[in-house]
TORKOL-4160 file (C-alpha; in steps of 0.2 Angstrom, whole numbers, padded with zeros to 4 digits, m for minus):
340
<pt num="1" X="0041" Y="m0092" Z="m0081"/>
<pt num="2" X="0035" Y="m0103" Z="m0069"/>
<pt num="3" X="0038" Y="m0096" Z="m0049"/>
<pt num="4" X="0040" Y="m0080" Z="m0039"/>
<pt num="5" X="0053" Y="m0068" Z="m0048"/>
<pt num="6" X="0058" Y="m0049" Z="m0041"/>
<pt num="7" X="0066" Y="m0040" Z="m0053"/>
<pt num="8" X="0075" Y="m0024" Z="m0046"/>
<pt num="9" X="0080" Y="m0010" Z="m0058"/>
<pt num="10" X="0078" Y="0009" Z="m0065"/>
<pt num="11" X="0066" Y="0016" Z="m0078"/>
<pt num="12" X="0067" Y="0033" Z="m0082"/>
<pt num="13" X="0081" Y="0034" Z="m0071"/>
<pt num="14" X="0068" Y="0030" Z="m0055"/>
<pt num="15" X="0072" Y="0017" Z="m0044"/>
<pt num="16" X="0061" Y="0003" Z="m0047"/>
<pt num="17" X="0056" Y="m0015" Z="m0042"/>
<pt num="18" X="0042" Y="m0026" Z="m0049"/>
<pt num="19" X="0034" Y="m0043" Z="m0041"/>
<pt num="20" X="0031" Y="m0058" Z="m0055"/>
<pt num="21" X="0022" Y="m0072" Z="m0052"/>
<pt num="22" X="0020" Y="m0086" Z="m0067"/>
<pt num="23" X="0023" Y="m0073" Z="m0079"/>
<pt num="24" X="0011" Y="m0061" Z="m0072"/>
<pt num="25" X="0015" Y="m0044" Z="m0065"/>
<pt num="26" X="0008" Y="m0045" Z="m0046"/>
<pt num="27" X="0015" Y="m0028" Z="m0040"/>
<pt num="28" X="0026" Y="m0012" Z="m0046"/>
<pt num="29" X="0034" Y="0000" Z="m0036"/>
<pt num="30" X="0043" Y="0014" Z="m0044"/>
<pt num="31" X="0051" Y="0031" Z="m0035"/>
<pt num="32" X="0043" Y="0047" Z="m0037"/>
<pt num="33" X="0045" Y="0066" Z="m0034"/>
<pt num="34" X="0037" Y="0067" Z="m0019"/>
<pt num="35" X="0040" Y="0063" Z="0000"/>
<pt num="36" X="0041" Y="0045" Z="0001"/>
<pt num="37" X="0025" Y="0035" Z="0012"/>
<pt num="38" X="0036" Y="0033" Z="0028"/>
<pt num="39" X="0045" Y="0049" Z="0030"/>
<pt num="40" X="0044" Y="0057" Z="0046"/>
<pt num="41" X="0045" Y="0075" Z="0049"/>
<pt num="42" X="0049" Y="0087" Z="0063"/>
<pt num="43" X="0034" Y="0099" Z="0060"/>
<pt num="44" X="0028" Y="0116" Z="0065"/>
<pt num="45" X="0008" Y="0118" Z="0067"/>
<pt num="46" X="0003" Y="0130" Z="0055"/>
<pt num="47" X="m0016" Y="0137" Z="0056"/>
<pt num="48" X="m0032" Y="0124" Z="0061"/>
<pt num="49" X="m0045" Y="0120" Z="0046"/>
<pt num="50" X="m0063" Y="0121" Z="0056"/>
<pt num="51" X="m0074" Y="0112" Z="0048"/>
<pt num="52" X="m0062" Y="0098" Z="0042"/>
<pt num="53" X="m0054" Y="0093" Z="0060"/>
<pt num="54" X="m0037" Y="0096" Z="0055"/>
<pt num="55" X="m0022" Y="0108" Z="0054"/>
<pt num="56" X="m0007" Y="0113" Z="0041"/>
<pt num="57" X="0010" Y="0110" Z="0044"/>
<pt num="58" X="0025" Y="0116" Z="0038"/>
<pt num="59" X="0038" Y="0105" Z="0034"/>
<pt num="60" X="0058" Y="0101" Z="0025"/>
<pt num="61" X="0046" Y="0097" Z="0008"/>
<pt num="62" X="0031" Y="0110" Z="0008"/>
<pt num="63" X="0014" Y="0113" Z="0018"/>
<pt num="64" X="0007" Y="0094" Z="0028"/>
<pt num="65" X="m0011" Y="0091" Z="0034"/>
<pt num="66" X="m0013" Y="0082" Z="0049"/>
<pt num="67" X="m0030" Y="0076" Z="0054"/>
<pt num="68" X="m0036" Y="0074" Z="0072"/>
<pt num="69" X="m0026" Y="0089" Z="0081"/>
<pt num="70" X="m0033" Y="0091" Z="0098"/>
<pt num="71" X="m0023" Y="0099" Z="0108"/>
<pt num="72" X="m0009" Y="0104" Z="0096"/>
<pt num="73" X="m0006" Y="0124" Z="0093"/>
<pt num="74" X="m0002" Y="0135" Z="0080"/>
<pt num="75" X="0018" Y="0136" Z="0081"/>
<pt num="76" X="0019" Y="0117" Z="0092"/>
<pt num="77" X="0034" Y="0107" Z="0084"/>
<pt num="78" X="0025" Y="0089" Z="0083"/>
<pt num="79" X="0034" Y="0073" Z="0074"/>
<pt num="80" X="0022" Y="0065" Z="0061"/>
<pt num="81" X="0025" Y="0053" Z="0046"/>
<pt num="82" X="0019" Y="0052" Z="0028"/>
<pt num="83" X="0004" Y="0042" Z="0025"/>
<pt num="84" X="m0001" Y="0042" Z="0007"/>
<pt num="85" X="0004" Y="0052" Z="m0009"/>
<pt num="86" X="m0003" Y="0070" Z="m0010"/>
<pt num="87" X="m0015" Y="0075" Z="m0025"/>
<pt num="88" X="m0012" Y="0089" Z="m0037"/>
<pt num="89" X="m0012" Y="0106" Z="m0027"/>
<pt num="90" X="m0015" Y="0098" Z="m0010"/>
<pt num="91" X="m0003" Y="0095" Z="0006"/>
<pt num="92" X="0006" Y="0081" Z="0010"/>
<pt num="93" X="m0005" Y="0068" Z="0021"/>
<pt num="94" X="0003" Y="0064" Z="0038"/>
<pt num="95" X="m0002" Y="0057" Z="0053"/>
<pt num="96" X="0007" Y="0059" Z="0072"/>
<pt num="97" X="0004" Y="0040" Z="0074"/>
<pt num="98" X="0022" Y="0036" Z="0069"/>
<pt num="99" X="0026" Y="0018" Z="0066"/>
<pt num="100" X="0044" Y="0011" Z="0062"/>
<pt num="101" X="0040" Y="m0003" Z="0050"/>
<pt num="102" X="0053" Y="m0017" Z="0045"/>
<pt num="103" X="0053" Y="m0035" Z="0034"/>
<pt num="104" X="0049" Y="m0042" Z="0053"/>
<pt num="105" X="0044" Y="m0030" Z="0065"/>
<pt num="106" X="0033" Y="m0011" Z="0068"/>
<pt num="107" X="0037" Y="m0002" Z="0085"/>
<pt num="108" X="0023" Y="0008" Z="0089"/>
<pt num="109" X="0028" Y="0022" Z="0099"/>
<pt num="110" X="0017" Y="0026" Z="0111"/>
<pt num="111" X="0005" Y="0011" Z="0109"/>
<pt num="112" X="0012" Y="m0005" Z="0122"/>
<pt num="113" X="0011" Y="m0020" Z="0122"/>
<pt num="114" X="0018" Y="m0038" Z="0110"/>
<pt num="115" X="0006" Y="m0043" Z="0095"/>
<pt num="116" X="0011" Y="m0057" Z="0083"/>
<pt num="117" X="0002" Y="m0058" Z="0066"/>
<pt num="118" X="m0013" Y="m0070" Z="0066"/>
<pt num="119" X="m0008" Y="m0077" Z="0052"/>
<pt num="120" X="0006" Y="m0087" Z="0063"/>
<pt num="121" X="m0007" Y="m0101" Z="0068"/>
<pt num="122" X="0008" Y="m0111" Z="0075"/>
<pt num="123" X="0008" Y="m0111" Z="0096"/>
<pt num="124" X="0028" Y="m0116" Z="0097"/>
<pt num="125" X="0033" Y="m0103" Z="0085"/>
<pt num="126" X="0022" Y="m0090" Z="0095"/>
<pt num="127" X="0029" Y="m0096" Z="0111"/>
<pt num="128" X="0047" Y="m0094" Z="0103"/>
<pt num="129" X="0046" Y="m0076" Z="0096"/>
<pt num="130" X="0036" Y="m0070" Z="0110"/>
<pt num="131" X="0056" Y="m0075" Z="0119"/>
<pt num="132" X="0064" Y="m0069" Z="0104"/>
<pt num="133" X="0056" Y="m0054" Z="0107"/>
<pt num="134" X="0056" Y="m0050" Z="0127"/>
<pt num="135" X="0076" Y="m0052" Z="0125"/>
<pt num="136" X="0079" Y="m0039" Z="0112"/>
<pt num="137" X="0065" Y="m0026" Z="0117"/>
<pt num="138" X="0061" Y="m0019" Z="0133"/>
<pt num="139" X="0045" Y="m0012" Z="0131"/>
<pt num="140" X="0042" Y="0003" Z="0139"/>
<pt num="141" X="0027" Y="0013" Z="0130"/>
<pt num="142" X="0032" Y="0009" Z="0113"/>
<pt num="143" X="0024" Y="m0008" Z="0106"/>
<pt num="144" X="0031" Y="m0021" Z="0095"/>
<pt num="145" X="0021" Y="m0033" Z="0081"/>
<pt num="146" X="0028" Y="m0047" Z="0074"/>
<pt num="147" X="0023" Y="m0050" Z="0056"/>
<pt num="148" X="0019" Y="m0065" Z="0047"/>
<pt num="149" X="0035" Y="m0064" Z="0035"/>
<pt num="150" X="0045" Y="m0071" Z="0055"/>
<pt num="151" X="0037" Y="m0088" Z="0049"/>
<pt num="152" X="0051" Y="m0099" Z="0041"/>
<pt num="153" X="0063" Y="m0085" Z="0046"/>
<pt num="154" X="0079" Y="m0088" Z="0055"/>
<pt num="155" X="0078" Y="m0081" Z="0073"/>
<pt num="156" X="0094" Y="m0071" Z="0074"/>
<pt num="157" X="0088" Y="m0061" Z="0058"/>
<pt num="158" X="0072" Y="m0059" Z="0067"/>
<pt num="159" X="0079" Y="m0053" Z="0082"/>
<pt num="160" X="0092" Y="m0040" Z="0072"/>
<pt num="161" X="0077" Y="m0034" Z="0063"/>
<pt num="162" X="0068" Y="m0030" Z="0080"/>
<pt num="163" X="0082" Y="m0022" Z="0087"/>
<pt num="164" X="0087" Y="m0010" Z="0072"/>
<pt num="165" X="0068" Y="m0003" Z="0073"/>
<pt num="166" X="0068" Y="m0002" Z="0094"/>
<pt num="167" X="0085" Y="0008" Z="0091"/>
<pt num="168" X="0078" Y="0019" Z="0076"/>
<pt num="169" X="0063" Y="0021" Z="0087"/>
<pt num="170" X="0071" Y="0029" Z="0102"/>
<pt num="171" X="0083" Y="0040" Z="0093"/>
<pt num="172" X="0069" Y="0047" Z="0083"/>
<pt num="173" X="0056" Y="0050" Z="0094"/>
<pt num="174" X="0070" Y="0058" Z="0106"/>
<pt num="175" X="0074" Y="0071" Z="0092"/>
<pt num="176" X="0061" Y="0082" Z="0096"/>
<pt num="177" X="0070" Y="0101" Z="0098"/>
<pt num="178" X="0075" Y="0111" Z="0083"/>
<pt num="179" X="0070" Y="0118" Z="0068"/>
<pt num="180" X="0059" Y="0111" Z="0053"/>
<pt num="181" X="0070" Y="0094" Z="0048"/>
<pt num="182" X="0066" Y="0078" Z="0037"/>
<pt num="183" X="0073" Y="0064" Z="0054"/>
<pt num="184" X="0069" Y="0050" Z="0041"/>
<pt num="185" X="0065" Y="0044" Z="0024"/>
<pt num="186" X="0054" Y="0032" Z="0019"/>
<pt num="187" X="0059" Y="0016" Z="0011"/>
<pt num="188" X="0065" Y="0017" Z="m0008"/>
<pt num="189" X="0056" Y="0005" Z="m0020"/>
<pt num="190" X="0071" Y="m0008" Z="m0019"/>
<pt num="191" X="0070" Y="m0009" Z="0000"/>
<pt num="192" X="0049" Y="m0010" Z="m0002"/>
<pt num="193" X="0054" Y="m0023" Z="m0012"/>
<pt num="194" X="0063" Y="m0032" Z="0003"/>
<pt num="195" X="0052" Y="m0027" Z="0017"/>
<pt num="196" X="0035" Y="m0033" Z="0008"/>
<pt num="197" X="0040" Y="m0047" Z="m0004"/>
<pt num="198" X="0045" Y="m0057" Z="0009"/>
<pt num="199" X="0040" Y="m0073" Z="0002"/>
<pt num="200" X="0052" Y="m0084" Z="m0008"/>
<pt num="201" X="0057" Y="m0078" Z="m0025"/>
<pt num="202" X="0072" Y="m0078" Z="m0036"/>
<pt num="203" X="0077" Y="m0062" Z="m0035"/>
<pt num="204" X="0086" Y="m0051" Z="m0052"/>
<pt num="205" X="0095" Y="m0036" Z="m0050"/>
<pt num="206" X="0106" Y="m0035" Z="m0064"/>
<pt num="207" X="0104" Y="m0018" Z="m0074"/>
<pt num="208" X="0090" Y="m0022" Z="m0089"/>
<pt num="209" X="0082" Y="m0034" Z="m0080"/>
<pt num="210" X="0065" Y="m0027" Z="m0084"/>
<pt num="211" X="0069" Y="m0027" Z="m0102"/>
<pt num="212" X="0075" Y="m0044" Z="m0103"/>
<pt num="213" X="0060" Y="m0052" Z="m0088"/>
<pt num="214" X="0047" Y="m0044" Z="m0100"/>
<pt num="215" X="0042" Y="m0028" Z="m0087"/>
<pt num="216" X="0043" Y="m0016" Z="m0099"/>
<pt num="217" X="0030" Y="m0023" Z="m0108"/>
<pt num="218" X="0019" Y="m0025" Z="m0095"/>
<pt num="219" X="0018" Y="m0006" Z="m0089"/>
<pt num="220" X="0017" Y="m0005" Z="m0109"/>
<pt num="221" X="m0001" Y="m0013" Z="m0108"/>
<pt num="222" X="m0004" Y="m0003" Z="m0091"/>
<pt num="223" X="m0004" Y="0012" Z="m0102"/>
<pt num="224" X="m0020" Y="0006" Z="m0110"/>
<pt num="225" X="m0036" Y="0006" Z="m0100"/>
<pt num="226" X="m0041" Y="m0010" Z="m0108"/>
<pt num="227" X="m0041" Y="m0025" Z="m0098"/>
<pt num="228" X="m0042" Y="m0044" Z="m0105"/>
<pt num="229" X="m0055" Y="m0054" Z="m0094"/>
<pt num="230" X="m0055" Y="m0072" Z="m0095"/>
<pt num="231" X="m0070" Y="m0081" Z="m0105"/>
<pt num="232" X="m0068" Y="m0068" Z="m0118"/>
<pt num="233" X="m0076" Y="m0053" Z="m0106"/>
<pt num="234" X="m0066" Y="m0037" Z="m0103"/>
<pt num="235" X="m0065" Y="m0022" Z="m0092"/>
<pt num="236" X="m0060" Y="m0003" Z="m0095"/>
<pt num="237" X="m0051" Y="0006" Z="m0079"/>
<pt num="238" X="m0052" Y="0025" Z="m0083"/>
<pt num="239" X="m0047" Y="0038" Z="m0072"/>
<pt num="240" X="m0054" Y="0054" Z="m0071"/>
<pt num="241" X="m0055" Y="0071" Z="m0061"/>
<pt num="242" X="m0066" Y="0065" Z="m0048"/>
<pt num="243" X="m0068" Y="0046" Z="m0047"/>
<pt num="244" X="m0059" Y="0030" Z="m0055"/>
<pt num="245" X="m0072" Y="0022" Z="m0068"/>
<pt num="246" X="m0073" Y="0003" Z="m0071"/>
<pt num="247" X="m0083" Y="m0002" Z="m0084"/>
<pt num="248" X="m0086" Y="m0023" Z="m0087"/>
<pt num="249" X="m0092" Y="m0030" Z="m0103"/>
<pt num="250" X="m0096" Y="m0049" Z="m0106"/>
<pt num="251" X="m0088" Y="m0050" Z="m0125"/>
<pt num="252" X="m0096" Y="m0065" Z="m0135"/>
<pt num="253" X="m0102" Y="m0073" Z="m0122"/>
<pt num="254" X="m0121" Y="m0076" Z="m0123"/>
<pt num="255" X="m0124" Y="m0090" Z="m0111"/>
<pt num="256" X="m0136" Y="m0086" Z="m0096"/>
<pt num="257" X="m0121" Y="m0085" Z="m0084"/>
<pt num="258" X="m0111" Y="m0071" Z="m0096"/>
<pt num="259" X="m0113" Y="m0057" Z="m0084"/>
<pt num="260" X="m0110" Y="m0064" Z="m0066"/>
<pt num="261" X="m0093" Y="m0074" Z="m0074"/>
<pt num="262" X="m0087" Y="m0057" Z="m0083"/>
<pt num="263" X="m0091" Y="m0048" Z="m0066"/>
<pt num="264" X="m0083" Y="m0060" Z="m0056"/>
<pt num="265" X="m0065" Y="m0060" Z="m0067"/>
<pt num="266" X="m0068" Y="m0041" Z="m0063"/>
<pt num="267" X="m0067" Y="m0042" Z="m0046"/>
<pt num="268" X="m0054" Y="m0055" Z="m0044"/>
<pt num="269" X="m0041" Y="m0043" Z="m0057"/>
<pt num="270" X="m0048" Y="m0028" Z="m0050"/>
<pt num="271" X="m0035" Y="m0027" Z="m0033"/>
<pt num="272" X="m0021" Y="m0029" Z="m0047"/>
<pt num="273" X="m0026" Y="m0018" Z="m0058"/>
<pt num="274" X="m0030" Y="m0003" Z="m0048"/>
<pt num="275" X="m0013" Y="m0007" Z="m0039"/>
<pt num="276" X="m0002" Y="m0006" Z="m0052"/>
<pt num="277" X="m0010" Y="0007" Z="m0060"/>
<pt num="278" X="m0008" Y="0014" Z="m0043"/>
<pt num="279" X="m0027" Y="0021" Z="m0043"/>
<pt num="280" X="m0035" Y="0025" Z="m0027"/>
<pt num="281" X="m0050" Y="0037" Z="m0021"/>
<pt num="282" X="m0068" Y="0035" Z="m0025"/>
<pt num="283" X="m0069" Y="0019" Z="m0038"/>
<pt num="284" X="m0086" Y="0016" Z="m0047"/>
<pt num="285" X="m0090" Y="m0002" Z="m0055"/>
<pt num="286" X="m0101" Y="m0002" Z="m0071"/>
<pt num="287" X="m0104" Y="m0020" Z="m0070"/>
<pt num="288" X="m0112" Y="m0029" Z="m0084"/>
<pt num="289" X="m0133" Y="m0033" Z="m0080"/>
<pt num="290" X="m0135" Y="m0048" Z="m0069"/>
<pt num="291" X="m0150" Y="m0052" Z="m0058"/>
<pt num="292" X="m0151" Y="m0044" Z="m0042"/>
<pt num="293" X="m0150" Y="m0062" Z="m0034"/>
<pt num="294" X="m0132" Y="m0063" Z="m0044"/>
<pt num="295" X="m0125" Y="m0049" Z="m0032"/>
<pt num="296" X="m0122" Y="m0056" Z="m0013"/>
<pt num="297" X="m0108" Y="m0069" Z="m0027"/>
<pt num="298" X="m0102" Y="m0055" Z="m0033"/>
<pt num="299" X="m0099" Y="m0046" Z="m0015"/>
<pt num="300" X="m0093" Y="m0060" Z="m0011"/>
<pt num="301" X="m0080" Y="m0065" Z="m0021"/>
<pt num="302" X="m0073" Y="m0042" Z="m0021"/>
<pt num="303" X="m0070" Y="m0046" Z="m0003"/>
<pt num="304" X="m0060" Y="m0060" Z="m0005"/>
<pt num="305" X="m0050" Y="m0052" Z="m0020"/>
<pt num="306" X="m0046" Y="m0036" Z="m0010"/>
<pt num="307" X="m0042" Y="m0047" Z="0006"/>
<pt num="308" X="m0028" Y="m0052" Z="0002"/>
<pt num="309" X="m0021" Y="m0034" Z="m0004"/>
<pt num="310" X="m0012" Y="m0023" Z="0008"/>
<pt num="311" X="m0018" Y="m0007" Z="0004"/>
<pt num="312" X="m0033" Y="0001" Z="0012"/>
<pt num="313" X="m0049" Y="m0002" Z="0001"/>
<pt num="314" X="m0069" Y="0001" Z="0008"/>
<pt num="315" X="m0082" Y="m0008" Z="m0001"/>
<pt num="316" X="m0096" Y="0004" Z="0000"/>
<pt num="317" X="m0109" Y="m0004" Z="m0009"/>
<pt num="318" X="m0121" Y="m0001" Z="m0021"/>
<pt num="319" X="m0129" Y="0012" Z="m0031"/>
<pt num="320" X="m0148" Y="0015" Z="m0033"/>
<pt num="321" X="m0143" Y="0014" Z="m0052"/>
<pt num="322" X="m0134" Y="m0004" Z="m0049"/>
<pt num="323" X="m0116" Y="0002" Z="m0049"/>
<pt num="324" X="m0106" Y="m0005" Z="m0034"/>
<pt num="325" X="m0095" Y="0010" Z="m0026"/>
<pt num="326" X="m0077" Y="0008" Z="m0016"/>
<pt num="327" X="m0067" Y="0021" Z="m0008"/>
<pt num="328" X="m0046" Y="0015" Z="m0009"/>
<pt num="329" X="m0033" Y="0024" Z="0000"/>
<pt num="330" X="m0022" Y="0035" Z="m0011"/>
<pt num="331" X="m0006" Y="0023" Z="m0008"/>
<pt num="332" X="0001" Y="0027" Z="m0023"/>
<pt num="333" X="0005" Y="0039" Z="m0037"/>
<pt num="334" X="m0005" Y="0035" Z="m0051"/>
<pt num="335" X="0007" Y="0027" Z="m0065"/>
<pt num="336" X="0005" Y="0040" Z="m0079"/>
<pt num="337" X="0010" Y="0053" Z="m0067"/>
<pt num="338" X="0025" Y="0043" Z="m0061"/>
<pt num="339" X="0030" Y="0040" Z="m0080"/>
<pt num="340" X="0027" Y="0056" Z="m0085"/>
């Protein structure tokens, strides 16, 4: 099928929501066990780790490591917020930059000051929400950004959506006394949905929808760590213990240009792949031999593939041996986990 299509519905009896474009699965969100990326805490300071710049906290759902800690003491009741999805047998990572993120708008608490997205290249529509934006919120030393998803938007939803997360903003950060306590919770796969998706898409949320909008089968084929290239090449995405593998093979192709194309079509799937596989960490490329002069293309075209995704990903470069190395944000849960 032809267009955007979001298709909200359960597996396994999680909450889940998944992002088709043409036919293709772009994205997959499903809820998990674990304190959702968002959550913010009222904490207590547990004991510093020297050597590691950081300290554990206690918190509603278990032990929390915060990074860059100067100036908190053990037993100091601090607000943080969820970052990413803990490993097996670690704590939770948070941070005590707290943001308040919505489909239109992130306060930032404690960091002034009006930013609208870059991507908003039109100077009337800056011009109007920078005045959308001075009548609903009042500054202070909070912040306010304005996303790129308030292009084509109407102004009085922009300016609702502003003033939900000044007034969720101010009652949180206030709630600072008192025990251990979860104050929020991060958003649920269906509102991710809502808050990220923001494009146009028809949007299906009648019960079975995966079934019958062919999801099912593909998280099916994401249980295999066989990917299809086009051209006939293929990669392998294998997790193990200590770093994501990704090995690219050229197939039948013989031609002179076999490698760098099967390389390419690996670095413009791999974003998508490791998303909804929801990989992250170290992630090592075994790509297929090409000339050293083939390389600065192949750079070239990961940066663009990875620009354009929203989670975290360093390109680090490569190997003595020829691999090319990237470190990715633990985001997500990875999907066999998840599923279990």
């Amino acid at each position: 099928m032809k267009g955007r299509q979001i298709v909200l519905d359960h597996i396994q009896g999680r909450e889940a929501a998944a992002l088709l474009v043409d036919g293709r699965l772009e994205d997959l969100l499903i809820d998990t066990d674990q304190p959702r990326v968002g959550t913010i805490y009222r904490a207590v300071a547990d004991r510093p780790m020297k050597g590691q710049g950081g300290l554990f906290l206690t918190t509603p759902d278990g032990t929390a490591f915060l990074r860059q800690v100067k100036g908190i003491a053990p037993g100091d009741k601090l607000l943080v917020q969820v970052t990413g999805y803990a490993e097996p047998g670690k704590a939770i990572p948070v941070t005590a930059r707290i943001l308040f993120k919505s489909r239109y708008a992130i306060v930032t608490p404690g960091a002034p000051g009006l930013n609208i997205s870059r991507r908003i290249k039109d100077d009337d529509l800056r011009d109007e929400l920078t005045v959308i934006a001075k009548n609903v919120f009042a500054g202070d030393d909070s912040g306010l950004i304005l996303r790129s998803s308030c292009e084509g938007a109407d102004p009085e939803d922009i300016a609702e959506d502003i003033a939900a997360m000044v007034d969720l903003a101010t009652a949180v950060m206030a709630d600072t006394e008192g025990d251990i306590e979860k104050l929020t919770d991060g958003d649920s796969p269906h509102d991710m949905a809502w808050r990220e998706w923001s494009e146009p898409a028809d949007v299906v949320t009648e019960p079975g929808g995966f079934e019958t909008h062919g999801v099912l089968e593909h998280i099916d084929a994401l249980q295999s760590p066989h990917v299809s290239l086009s051209g006939g090449a293929s990669m392998y995405v294998e997790p193990t213990r200590a770093l994501v593998a990704v090995d690219v093979n050229t197939g039948r192709d013989t031609s002179p240009a076999a490698a760098l194309k099967a390389n390419i079509a690996a670095a413009r799937d791999l974003p998508r792949q490791l998303r909804l596989r929801g990989l992250g960490g170290q992630i090592t490329m075994d790509l297929a031999p090409m000339p050293k002069k083939d390389r600065r293309t192949f750079e070239l075209s990961l940066k663009a593939a990875f620009r354009a995704d929203t989670i975290e990903t360093i390109l680090a470069g490569w190997t003595p041996l020829g691999a090319f190395e990237l470190q990715r944000k633990r985001d997500r849960l990875p999907l066999p986990e998840v599923l279990g």
